[in-house]
Phi, psi and omega in degrees: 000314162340305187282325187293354177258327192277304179319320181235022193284316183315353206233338196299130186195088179276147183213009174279141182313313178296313182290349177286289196309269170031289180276338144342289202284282183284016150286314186298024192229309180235087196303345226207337166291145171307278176351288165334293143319284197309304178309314181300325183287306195318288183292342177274345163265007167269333182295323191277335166260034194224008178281139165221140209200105054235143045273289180130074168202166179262141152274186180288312184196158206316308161320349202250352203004338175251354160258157177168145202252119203302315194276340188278331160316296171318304158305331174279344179276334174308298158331285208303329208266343189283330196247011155083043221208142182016054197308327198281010178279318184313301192306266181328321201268333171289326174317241179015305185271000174268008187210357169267153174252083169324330189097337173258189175302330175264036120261039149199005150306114205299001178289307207289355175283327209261323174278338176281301170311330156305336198255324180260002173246343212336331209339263207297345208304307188240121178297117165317087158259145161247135174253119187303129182293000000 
């Protein structure tokens, strides 16, 4: 995993929602590494033009403004809450999703039950870090 971060983080630009949270979520492990920093500044400024509000949600990808997704919103409040980052957005996008319905299989797919709770729960998920300024 090591080589594979070191060979591509300088170049590395995620811009799908889940994979953001993602990378977020595994930066919070190494608070102090370059590689780390550089990804958490990144994805919170893309994370940060992918908000659309009202609903009070991330979209799927910058290009996409009108999709979104319950459980991959849940993975990026995962993200966001491992790095100490846009709580009241966490706060609006767990609102939001406590009474909405896609209509489709993932309301009652157990990922997205299962993220919501990581997401309104987070506890072992995210290590007590401090992340260095």
């Amino acid at each position: 995993m090591k080589s594979l971060i070191d060979a591509q983080y300088r170049d590395l630009t995620i811009t799908q929602d889940l994979g953001i949270g993602m990378m977020l979520w595994m930066s919070h492990f190494f608070p102090g590494e370059d590689w780390a920093r550089i990804q958490r500044d990144r994805c919170l400024r893309i994370l940060d033009g992918m908000w659309i509000d009202p609903p009070g949600v991330f979209c799927r990808e910058p290009y996409l403004p009108d999709v979104f997704f319950a459980f991959t919103n849940y993975g990026v409040s995962v993200g966001l809450q491992s790095v100490g980052a846009m709580r009241e957005r966490v706060e609006k996008l767990n609102a939001f999703f406590e009474t909405y319905r896609s209509g489709d299989e993932y309301d009652t797919d157990a990922i997205t039950h299962v993220m919501a709770s990581s997401s309104w729960f987070p506890g072992e998920m995210i290590e007590p870090i401090t992340i260095p300024e």
